[in-house]
matplotlib code that plots the C-alpha trace (Angstrom):
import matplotlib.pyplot as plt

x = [-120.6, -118.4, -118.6, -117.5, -117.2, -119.1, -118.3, -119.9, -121.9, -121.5, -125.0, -128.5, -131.4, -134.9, -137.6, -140.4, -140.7, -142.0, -139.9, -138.9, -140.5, -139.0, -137.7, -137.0, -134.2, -131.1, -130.0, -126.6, -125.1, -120.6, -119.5, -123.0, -124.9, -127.2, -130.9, -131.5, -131.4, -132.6, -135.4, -134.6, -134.8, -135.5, -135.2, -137.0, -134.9, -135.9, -136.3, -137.3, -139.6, -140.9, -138.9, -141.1, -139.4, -141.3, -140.2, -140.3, -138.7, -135.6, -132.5, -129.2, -127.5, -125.8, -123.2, -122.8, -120.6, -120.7, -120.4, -119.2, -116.2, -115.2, -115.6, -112.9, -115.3, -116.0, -116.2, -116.1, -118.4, -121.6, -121.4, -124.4, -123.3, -125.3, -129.1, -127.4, -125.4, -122.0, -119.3, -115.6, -116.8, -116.7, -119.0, -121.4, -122.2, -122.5, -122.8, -123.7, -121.2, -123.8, -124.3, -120.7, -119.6, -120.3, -120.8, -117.7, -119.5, -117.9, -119.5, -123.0, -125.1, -128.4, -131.4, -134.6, -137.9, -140.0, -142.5, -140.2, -138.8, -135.3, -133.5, -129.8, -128.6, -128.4, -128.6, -130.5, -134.2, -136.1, -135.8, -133.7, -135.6, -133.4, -136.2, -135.7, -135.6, -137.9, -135.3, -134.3, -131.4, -130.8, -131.2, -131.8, -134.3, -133.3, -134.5, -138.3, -138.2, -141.1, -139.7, -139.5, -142.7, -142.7, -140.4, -140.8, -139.4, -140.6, -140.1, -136.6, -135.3, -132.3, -131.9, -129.3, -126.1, -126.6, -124.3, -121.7, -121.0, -119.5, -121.9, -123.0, -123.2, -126.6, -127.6, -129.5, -132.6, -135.1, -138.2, -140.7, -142.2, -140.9, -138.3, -134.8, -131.7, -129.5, -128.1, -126.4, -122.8, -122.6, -119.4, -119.2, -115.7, -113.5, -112.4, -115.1, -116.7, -120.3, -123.5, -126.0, -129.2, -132.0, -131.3, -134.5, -135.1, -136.0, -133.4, -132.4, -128.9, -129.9, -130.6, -127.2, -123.9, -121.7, -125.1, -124.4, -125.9, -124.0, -121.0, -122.6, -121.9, -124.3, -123.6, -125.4, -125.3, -123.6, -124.3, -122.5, -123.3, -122.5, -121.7, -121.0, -123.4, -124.2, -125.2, -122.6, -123.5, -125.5, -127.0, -126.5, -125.8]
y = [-86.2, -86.0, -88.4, -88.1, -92.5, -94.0, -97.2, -100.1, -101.8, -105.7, -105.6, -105.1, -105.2, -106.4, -103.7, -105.8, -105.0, -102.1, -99.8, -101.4, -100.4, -98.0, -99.5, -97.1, -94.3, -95.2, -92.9, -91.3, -93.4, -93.4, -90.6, -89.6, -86.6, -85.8, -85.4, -81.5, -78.9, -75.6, -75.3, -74.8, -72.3, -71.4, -69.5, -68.7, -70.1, -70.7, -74.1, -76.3, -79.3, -80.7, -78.3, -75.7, -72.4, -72.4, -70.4, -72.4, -72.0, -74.8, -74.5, -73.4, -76.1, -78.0, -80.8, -83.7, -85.9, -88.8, -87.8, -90.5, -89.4, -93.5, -94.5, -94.9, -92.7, -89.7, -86.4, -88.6, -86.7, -88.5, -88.3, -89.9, -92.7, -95.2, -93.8, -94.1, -92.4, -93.7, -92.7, -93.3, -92.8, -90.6, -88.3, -89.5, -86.9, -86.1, -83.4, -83.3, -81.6, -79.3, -77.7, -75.9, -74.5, -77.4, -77.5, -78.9, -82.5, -83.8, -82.5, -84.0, -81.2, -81.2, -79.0, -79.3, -77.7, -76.5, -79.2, -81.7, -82.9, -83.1, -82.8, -82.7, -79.1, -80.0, -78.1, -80.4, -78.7, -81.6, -82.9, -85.5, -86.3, -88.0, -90.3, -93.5, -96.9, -99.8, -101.2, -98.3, -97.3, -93.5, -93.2, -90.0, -90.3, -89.8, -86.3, -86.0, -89.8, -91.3, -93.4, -97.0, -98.5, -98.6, -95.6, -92.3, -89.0, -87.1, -85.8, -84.0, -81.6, -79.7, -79.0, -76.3, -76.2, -79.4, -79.8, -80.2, -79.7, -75.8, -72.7, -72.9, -77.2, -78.7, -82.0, -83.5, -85.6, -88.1, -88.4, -89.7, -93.0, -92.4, -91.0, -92.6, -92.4, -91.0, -93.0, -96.4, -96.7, -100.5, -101.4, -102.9, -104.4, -104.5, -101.1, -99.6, -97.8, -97.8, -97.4, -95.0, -96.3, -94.6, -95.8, -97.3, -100.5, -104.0, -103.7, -107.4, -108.9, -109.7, -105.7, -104.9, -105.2, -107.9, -109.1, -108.3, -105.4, -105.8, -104.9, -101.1, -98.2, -96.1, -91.8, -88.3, -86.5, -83.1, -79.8, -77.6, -74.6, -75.1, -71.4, -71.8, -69.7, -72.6, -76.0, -78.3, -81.0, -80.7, -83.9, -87.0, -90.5]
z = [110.9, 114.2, 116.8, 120.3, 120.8, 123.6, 125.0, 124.1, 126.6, 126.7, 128.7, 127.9, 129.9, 129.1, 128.6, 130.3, 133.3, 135.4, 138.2, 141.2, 144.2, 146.4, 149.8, 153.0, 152.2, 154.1, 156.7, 157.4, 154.8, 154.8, 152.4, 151.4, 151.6, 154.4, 153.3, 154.0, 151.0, 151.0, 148.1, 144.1, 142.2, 138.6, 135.3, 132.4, 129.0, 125.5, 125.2, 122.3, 122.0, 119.2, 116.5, 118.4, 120.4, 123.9, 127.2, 130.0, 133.2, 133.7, 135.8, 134.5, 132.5, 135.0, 135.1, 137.6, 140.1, 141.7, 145.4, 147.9, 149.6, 151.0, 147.4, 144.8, 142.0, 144.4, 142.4, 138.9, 136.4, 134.9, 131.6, 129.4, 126.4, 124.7, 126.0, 129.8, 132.3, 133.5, 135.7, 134.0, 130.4, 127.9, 126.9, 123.5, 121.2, 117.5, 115.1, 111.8, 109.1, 107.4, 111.2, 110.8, 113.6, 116.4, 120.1, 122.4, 122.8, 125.0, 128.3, 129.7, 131.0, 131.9, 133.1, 135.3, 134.7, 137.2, 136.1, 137.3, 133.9, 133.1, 129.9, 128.1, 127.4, 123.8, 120.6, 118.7, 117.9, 119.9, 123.6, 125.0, 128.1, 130.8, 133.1, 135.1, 132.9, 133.6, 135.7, 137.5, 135.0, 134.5, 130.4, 128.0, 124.8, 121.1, 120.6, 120.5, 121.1, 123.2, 126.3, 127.2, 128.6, 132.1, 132.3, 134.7, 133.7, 137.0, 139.4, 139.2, 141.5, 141.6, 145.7, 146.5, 149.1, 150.1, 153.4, 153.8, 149.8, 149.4, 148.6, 145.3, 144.3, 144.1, 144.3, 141.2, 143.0, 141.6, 143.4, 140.9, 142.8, 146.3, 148.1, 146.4, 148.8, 146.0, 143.0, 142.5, 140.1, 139.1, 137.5, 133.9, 135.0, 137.9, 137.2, 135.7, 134.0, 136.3, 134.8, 137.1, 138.7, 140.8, 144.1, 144.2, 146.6, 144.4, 142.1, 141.3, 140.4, 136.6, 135.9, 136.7, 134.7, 136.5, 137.9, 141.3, 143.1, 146.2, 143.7, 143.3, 144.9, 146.2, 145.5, 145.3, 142.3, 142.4, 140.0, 139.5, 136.5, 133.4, 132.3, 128.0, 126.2, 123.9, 124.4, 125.1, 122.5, 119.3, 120.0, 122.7, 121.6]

ax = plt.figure().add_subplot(projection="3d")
ax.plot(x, y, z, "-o")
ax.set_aspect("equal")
plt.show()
């Protein structure tokens, strides 16, 4: 079996609470994107859930940057480790021997549906579903795995040419109990890496690693395709 190592987290949050509630978006935020996209559009792919082939439409397999131009992580890729998203990690993945020939691994990409869902672009013949954690952490499922209570897996959007980003880089938007102003990046250690939140409003200090949120930085998540005409992991870990 290959593994592609994650880091291992020295935090763990609680599963017993519900989502924060959203506070007002920010506005014109230092090195942040402005809140005007054109509107998405989508494919049909074969996509599989539950062992079962189904055609559903979905976006192009997409990966993603942390986009804060006065930060020290601008243009960093997200990568998702350990059932979370980080900036400044490596990519988790694995890939059973009897498989043979097996996916790169070490790239996160991702897709939307045009039900608002997302998902890795994995080979695996269940979903990972990427959704919002109970305390506002950005995590993906074991395939076919049912999500933490309290969780929200929708709405996704994958909004076009956002400005002043060049022609042809989206911008990877959660939505699902509110308007969110964009992602938070909350540093393990002085240097990193930084686990991704929802940039909801109510996050407290004890949900964060370091246990300050004052300490995170706030960033859009940029897509850009992912063109391989196979998955780019057999499965996320």
């Amino acid at each position: 079996m290959h593994f592609s190592a994650p880091l291992v987290l020295a935090s763990l949050f609680s599963l017993s609470h519900a989502l924060p509630q959203l506070g007002e978006p920010a506005q014109a935020l230092p090195g942040r994107l402005p809140v005007s996209y054109n509107q998405p559009t989508y494919k049909t792919y074969s996509h599989k859930s539950g062992g079962v082939a189904a055609e559903v439409k979905a976006s192009q397999p997409f990966t993603i940057k942390a986009y804060n131009s006065v930060s020290p992580i601008h243009m960093m890729d997200i990568v998702a480790s350990n059932g979370s998203f980080f900036v400044g990690n490596m990519t988790g993945s694995l890939c059973p021997i009897e498989v043979g020939e097996c996916p790169v691994g070490n790239v996160t990409a991702l897709q939307v549906t045009r039900k608002g869902e997302a998902q890795l672009d994995a080979q695996v013949n269940q979903t990972q579903a990427v959704y919002i954690g109970p305390h506002g952490q950005l995590r993906f499922s074991l395939p076919g795995g049912e999500l933490e209570e309290g969780s929200e897996n929708a709405t996704f959007t994958l909004q076009p040419n956002p400005i002043p980003a060049p022609p042809g880089i989206a911008a990877f938007v959660f939505s699902g109990v509110g308007r969110a102003t964009g992602y938070l990046a909350c540093p393990i250690a002085e240097k990193g890496p930084w686990q991704v939140f929802a940039g909801l409003g109510g996050i407290k200090d004890s949900w964060v690693p370091g246990g300050d949120v004052s300490t995170c930085i706030g960033i859009d998540a940029l897509a850009t395709n992912y063109t391989s005409p196979v998955p780019a992991a057999y499965q996320y870990v």
